[in-house]
C-alpha positions as CSV (number, residue, x, y, z in Angstrom):
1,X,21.9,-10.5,42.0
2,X,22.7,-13.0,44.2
3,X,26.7,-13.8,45.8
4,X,26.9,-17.4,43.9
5,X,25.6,-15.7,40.2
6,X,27.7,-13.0,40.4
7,X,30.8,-14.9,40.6
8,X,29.5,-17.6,38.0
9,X,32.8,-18.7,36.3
10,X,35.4,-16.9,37.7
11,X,37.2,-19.7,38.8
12,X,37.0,-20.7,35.0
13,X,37.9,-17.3,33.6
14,X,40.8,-16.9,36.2
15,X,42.0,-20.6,35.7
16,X,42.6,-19.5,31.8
17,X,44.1,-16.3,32.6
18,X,46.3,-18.1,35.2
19,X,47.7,-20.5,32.3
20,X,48.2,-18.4,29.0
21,X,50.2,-16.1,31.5
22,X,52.2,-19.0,32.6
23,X,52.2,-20.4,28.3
24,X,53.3,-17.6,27.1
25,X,56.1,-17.2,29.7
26,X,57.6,-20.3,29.1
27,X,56.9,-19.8,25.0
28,X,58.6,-16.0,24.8
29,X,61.9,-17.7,25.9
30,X,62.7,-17.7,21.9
31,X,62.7,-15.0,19.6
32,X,61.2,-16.3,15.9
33,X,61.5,-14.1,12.7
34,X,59.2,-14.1,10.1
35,X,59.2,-11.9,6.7
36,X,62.0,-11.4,4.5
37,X,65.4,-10.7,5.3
38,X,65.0,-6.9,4.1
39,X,61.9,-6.6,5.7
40,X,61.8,-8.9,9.1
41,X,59.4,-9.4,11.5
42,X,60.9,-10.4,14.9
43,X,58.6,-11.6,18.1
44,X,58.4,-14.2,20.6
45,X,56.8,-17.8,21.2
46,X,54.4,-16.2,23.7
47,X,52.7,-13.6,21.2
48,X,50.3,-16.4,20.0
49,X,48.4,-16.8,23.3
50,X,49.9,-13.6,25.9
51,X,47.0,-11.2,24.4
52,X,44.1,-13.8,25.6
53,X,45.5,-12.8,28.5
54,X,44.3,-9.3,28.1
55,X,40.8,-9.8,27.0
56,X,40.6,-12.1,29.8
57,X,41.6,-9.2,31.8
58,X,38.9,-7.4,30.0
59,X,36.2,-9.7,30.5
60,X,37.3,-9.9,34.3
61,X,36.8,-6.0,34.9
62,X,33.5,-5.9,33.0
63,X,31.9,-8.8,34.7
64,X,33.5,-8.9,38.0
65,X,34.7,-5.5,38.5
66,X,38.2,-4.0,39.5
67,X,38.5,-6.0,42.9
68,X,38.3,-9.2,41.8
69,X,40.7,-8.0,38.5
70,X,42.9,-7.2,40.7
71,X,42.9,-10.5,42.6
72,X,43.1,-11.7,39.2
73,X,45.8,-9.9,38.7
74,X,47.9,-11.0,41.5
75,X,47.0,-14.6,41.5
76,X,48.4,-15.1,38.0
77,X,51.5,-13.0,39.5
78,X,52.1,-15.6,41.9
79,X,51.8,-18.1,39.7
80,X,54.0,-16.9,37.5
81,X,56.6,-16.1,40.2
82,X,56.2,-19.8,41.4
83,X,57.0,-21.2,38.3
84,X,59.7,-18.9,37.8
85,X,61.4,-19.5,41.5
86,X,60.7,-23.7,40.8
87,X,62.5,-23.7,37.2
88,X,65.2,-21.9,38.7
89,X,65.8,-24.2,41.5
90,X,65.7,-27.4,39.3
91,X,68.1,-25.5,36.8
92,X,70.6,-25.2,39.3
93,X,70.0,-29.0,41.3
94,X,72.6,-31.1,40.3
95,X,71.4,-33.6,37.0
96,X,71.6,-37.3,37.4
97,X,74.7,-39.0,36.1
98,X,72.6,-40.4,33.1
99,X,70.5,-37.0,31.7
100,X,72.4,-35.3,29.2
101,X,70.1,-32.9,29.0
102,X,71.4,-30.6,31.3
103,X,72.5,-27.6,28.9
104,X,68.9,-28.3,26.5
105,X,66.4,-27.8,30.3
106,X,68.7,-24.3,31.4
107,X,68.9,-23.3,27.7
108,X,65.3,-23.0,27.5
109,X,64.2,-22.7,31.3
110,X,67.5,-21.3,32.7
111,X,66.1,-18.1,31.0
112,X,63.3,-17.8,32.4
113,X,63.6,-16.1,35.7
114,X,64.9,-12.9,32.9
115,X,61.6,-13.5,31.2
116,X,59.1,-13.9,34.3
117,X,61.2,-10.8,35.6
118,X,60.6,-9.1,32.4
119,X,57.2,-10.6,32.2
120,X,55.6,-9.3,35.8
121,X,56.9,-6.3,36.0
122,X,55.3,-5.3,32.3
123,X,52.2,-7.7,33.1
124,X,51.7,-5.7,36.6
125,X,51.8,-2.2,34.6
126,X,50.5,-3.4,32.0
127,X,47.4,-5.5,33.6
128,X,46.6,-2.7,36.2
129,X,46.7,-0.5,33.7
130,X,44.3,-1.9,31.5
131,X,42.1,-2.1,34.4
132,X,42.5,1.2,35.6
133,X,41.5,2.7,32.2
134,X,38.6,0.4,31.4
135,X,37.0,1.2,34.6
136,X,37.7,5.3,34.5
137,X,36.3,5.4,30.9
138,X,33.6,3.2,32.6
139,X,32.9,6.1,35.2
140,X,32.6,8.4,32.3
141,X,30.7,6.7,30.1
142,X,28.3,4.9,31.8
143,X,27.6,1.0,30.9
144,X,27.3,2.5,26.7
145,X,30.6,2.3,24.5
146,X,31.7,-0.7,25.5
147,X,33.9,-1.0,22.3
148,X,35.3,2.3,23.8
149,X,36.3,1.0,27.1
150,X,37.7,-2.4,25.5
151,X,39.6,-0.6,22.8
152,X,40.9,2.4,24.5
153,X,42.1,0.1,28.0
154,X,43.5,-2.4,25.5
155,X,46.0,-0.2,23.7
156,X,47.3,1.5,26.7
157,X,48.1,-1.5,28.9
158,X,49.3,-3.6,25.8
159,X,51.6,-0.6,25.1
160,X,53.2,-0.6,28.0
161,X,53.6,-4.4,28.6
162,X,54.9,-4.7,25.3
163,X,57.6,-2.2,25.7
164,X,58.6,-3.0,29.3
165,X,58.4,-6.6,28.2
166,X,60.8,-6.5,25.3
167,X,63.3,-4.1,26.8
168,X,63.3,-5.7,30.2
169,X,63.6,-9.3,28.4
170,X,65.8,-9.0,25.8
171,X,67.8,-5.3,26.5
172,X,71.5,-5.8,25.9
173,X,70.7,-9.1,23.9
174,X,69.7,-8.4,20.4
175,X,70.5,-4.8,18.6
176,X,68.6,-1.7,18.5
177,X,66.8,-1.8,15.2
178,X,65.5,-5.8,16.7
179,X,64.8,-4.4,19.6
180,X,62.6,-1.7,17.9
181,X,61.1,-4.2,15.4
182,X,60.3,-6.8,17.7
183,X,58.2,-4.0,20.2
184,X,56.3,-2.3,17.0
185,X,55.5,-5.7,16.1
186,X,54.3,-7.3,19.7
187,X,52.1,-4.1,19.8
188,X,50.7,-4.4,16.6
189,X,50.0,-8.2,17.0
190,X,48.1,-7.7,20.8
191,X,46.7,-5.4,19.6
């Protein structure tokens, strides 16, 4: 196989990957409820696209292997770190004397450096991970079960981004039985 077919679409697959990390950031800065009050089912804005990021992550380690996942891996860190370190900065630059939206632009972004914070440090578990798994059920199992490989990497690295995420995010902020709530339910929804 030659150097140019192997990498076919990698930029494409990592250009994704790169931006429903950086979405879903931005989107898990607020908490939405759905159910019933007795029954209520608490997650974030960044649910809806954050597990694209992991069959992205997927598709990365089957097709490209665990090098270039890993460069994957660390390229959307960066990214996310970037955008992080730049929202942060513009939060605290002085406004013009005509914006009034000052307290609207560090309501939503001022929390972000607690969310990319949160969000790296499960994505980096979480992500390697997912890697790490797919690839030693790989070794076992040859190129068969590939269901096996996608499942079984899937649960554990969601897992533990899920949990690392919510605790690291919103510990201290919202009560335990939330808390718990809102981590059963990311799981069960990325996964």
């Amino acid at each position: 196989m030659t150097s140019a077919i192997r990498y076919r679409n990698y930029d494409v697959v990592l250009a994704f990957f790169c931006a429903f990390l950086l979405i879903s950031n931005i989107a898990a800065t607020k908490l939405i409820q759905f159910g019933t009050e007795s029954f209520p089912i608490v997650t974030d804005g960044g649910a809806i696209l954050f597990p694209i990021t992991y069959i992205l992550g997927d598709i990365l380690a089957e097709v490209y292997g665990l090098k270039l996942t890993k460069r994957a891996i660390w390229i959307g860190f960066v990214c996310s770190v970037t955008a992080s370190v730049t929202f942060l900065l513009v939060s605290l630059a002085p406004p013009a004397k005509d914006w009034d939206n000052q307290a609207a632009f560090e309501a939503v972004l001022g929390f972000m450096p607690r969310i990319v914070l949160a969000s790296l440090v499960a994505y980096l578990v979480g992500q390697f991970l997912n890697a790490w798994v797919l690839v030693k059920i790989k070794q076992r199992t040859g190129e068969a079960k590939l269901w096996v490989r996608l499942l079984g990497s899937t649960v554990v690295g969601e897992f533990a981004d899920t949990a690392i995420f919510c605790l690291v995010a919103f510990g201290g902020l919202i009560g335990v039985g939330t808390m718990a709530n809102y981590i059963v339910v990311g799981y069960l929804y990325k996964t």
